[in-house]
N, C-alpha and C positions, 0 to 999 in steps of 0.2 A: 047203406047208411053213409052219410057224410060227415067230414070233421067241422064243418063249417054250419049253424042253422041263418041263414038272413032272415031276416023279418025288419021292422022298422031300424035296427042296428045287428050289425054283427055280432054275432056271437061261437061260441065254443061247444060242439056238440058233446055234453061231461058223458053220455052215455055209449057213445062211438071210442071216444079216447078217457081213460081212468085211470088212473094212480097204480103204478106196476107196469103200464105201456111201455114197453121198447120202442126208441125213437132215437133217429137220426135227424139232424135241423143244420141249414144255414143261412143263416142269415148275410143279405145281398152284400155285403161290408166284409165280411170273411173270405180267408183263399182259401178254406176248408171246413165241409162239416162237421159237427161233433156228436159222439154217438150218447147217450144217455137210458136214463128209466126219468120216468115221470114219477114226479113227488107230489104234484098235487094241479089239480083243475078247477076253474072257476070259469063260468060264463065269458068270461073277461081275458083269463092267459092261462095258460099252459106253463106250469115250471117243470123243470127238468134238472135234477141232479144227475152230475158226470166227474169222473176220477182223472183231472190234469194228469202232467208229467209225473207231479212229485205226489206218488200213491198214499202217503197218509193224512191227505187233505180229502176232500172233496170241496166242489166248487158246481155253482147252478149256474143258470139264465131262462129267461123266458121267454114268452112267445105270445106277446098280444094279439089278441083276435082282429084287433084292427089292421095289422100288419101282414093278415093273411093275405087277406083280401086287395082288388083293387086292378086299376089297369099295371100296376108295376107292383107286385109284392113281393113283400121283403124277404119273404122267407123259402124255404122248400123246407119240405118234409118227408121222411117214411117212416112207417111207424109200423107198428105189430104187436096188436093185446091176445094171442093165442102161441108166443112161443116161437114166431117167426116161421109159423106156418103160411101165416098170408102176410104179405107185406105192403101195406098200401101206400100209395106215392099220393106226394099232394103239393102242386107247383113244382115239378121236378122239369128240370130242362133238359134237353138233351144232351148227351156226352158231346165233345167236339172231339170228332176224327183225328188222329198225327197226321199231319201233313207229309207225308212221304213224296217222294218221287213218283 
């Protein structure tokens, strides 16, 4: 299955990714990702509730479906609805090497 279904517009596969998903996202504007659970799925995005610094908050963001997709998408993901038995990558880019000697 894929997170992605295309058809005339993109859209959000709610049956591949659901509410309790463990997810990792970052979006291309960030120097790091953020790990989260999913709060809720729509056709449309992806929210994702995560615990900042300061532990007696919680704080979200989401993930339009629009933004998946495309010759430059915003986002990367990995996610895992079984407990982080499998962990599915989706626009992950490669690590860059250290430049050593």
């Amino acid at each position: 299955m894929a997170i992605i279904i295309t058809e005339s517009k993109t859209t959000i596969n709610t049956e591949e990714i659901t509410r309790g998903t463990l997810i990792w996202a970052k979006h291309s504007s960030w120097g790091a990702g953020i790990c989260g659970i999913v709060s809720g799925v729509t056709e449309e995005k992806i929210t994702v509730r995560y615990l900042p610094s300061v532990q007696n908050v919680q704080n979200h963001f989401e993930i339009p479906a629009s933004e998946l997709t495309g010759e430059e998408p915003e986002w990367q993901v990995r996610y895992s609805s079984d407990g982080l038995v499998t962990v599915i990558e989706f626009n992950i880019e490669p690590e860059q090497e250290g430049g050593g000697e």
